[in-house]
Kinemage of the C-alpha trace (Angstrom):
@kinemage 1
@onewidth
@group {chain A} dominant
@subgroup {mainchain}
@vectorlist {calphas} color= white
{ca unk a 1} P 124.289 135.666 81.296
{ca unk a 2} L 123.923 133.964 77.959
{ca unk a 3} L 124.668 130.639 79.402
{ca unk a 4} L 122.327 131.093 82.619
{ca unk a 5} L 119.598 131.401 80.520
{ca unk a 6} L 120.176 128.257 78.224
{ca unk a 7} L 120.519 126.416 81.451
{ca unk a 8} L 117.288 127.664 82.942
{ca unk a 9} L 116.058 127.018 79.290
{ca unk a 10} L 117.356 123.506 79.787
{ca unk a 11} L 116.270 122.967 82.835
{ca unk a 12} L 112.390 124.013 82.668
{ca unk a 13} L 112.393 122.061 79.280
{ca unk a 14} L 113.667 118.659 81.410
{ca unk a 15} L 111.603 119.216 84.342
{ca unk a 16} L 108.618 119.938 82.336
{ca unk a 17} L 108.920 116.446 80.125
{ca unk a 18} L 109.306 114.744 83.907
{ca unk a 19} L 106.154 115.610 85.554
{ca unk a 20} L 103.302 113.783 85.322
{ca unk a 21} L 100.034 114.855 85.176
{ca unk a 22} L 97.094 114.257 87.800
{ca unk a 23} L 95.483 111.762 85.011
{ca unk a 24} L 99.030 109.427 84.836
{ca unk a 25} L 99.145 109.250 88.265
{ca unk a 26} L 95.992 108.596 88.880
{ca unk a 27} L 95.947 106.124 86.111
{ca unk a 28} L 99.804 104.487 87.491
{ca unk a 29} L 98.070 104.213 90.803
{ca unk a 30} L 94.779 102.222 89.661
{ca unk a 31} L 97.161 100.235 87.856
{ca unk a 32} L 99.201 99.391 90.452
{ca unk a 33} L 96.057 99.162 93.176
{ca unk a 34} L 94.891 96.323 90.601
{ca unk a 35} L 97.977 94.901 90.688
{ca unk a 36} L 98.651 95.160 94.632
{ca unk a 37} L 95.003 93.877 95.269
{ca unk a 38} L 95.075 90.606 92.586
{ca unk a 39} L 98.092 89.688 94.685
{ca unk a 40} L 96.492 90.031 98.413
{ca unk a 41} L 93.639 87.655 96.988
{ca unk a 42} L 95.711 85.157 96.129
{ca unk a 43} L 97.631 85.612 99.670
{ca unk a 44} L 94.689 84.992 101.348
{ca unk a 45} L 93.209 82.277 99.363
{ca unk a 46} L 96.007 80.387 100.197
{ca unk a 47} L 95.800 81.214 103.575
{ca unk a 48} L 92.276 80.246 103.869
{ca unk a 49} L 92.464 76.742 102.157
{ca unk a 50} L 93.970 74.933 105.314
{ca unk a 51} L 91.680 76.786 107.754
{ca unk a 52} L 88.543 75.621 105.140
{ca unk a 53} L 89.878 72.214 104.934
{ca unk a 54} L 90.040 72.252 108.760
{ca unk a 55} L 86.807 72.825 109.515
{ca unk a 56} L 85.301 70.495 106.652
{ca unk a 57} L 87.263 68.018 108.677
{ca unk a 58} L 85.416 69.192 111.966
{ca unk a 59} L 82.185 68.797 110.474
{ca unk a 60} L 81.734 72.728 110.767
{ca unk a 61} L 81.011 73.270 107.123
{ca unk a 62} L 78.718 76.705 107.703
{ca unk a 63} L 81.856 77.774 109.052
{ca unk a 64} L 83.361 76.947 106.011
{ca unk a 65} L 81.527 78.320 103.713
{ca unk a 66} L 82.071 81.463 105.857
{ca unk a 67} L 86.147 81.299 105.601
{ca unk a 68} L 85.176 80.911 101.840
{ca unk a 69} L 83.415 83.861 101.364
């Protein structure tokens, strides 16, 4: 019996300094959201660049202003 309870003891002790609370996760998850979403911008700038350069080419340069917004 002794050693049951020094295990639950033990055990509530560890899971307690494991959770997180609502504010770190919701603070992990803007972090990582800023993260996520600087990395998708610079995806798609670099996808846009040949389709802008394209249509600069074509003379279509409303349309690339558009791509560029």
């Amino acid at each position: 019996m002794k050693y049951l309870l020094i295990a639950a003891l033990l055990l509530a002790s560890f899971s307690a300094t494991l959770a997180d609370t609502p504010a770190q996760i919701a603070a992990d998850y803007r972090k990582q959201a800023a993260t996520a979403l600087v990395k998708l911008k610079e995806t798609l700038e670099k996808a846009t660049a040949p389709l802008v350069v394209a249509q600069v080419k074509a003379g279509n340069i409303a349309g690339a202003d558009e791509l560029r917004e």
